[in-house]
C-alpha positions as CSV (number, residue, x, y, z in Angstrom):
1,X,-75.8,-5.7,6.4
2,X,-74.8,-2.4,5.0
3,X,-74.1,0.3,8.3
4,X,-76.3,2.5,6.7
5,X,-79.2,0.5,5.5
6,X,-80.7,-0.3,9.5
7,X,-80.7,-3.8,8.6
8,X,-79.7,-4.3,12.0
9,X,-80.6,-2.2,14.7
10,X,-79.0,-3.3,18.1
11,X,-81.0,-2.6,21.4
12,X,-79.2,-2.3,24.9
13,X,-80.3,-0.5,28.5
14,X,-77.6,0.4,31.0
15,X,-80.2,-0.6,34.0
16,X,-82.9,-2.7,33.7
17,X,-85.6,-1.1,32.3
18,X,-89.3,0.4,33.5
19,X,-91.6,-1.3,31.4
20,X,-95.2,-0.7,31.6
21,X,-97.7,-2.7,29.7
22,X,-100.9,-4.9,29.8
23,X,-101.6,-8.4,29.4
24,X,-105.3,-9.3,28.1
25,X,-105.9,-13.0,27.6
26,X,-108.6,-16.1,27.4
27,X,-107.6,-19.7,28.0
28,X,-110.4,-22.0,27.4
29,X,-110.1,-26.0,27.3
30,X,-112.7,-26.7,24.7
31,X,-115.6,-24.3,25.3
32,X,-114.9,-24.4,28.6
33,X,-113.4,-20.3,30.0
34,X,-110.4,-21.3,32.7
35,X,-110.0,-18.7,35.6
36,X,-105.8,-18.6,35.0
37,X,-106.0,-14.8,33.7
38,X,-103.5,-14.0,37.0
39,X,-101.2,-17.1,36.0
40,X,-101.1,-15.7,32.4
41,X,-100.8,-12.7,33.4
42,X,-97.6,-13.2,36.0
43,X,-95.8,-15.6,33.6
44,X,-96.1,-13.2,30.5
45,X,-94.5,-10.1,32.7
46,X,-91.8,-13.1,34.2
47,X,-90.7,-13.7,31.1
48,X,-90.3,-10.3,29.6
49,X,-88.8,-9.3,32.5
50,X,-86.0,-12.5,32.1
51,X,-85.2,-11.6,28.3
52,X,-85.1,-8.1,29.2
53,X,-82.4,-9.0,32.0
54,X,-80.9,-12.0,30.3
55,X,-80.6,-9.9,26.6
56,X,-81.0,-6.7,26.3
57,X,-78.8,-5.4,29.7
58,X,-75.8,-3.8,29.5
59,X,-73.1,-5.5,28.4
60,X,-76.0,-7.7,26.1
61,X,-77.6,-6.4,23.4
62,X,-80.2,-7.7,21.4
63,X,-79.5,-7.6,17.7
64,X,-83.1,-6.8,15.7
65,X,-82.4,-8.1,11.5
66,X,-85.3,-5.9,9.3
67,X,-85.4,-6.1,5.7
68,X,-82.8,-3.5,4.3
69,X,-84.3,-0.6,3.2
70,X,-84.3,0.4,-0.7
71,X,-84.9,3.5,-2.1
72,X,-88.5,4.6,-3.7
73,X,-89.0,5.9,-7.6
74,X,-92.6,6.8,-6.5
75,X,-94.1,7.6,-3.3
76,X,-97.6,5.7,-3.3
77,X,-100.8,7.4,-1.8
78,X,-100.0,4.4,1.1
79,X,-96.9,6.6,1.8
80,X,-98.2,9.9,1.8
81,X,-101.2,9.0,4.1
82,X,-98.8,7.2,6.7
83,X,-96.3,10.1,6.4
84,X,-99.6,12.6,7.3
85,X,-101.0,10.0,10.0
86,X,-96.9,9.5,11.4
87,X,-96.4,13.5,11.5
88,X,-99.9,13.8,13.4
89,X,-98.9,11.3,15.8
90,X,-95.6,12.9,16.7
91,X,-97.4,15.8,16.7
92,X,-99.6,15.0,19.5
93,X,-97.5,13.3,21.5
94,X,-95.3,16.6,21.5
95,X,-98.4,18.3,22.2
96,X,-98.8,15.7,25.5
97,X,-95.4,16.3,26.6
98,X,-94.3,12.6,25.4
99,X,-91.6,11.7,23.7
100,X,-92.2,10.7,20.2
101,X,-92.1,6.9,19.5
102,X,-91.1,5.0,16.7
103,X,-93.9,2.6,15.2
104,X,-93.6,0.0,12.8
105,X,-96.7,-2.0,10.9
């Protein structure tokens, strides 16, 4: 796209990343509960961990396409009330000593 649309945002870490994150799952066969939760669990992390090394490392980069963005006439009351709840976010995060973070719906 465009360069100044962020049609395409490209993601790359020098190292490999600390990522921190939790799995929650149920496998079931039928109505049956299956006690794999730990297999789950270890495969899920494996496997972010391998795209994390295998495309988004430096001198990869993972290339993320989003719909081009177009400018408003009107702001909706939508907008305004995700602006507030955005600003309130960032807001407390600063207030936690966090960084701010980006969220998308």
């Amino acid at each position: 796209g465009n360069s100044g649309d962020l049609s395409q945002m490209f993601i790359s870490f020098v190292d490999f990343p600390e990522v921190d994150f939790s799995v929650d799952s149920h496998v079931a066969w039928g109505i049956v509960p299956l006690p794999v939760r730990s297999q789950v669990d270890a495969k899920v992390r494996s496997s972010i961990a391998q795209v994390l090394r295998n495309e988004m490392v430096e001198p990869k980069q993972l290339c993320l396409k989003v719909p081009p963005l177009k400018p408003k006439r009107r702001l909706t009351e939508h907008d305004v009330q995700q602006a507030i709840a955005d600003a309130e976010l960032a807001k407390k995060q600063l207030e936690d000593g966090k960084t701010p973070r980006a969220s998308w719906d």
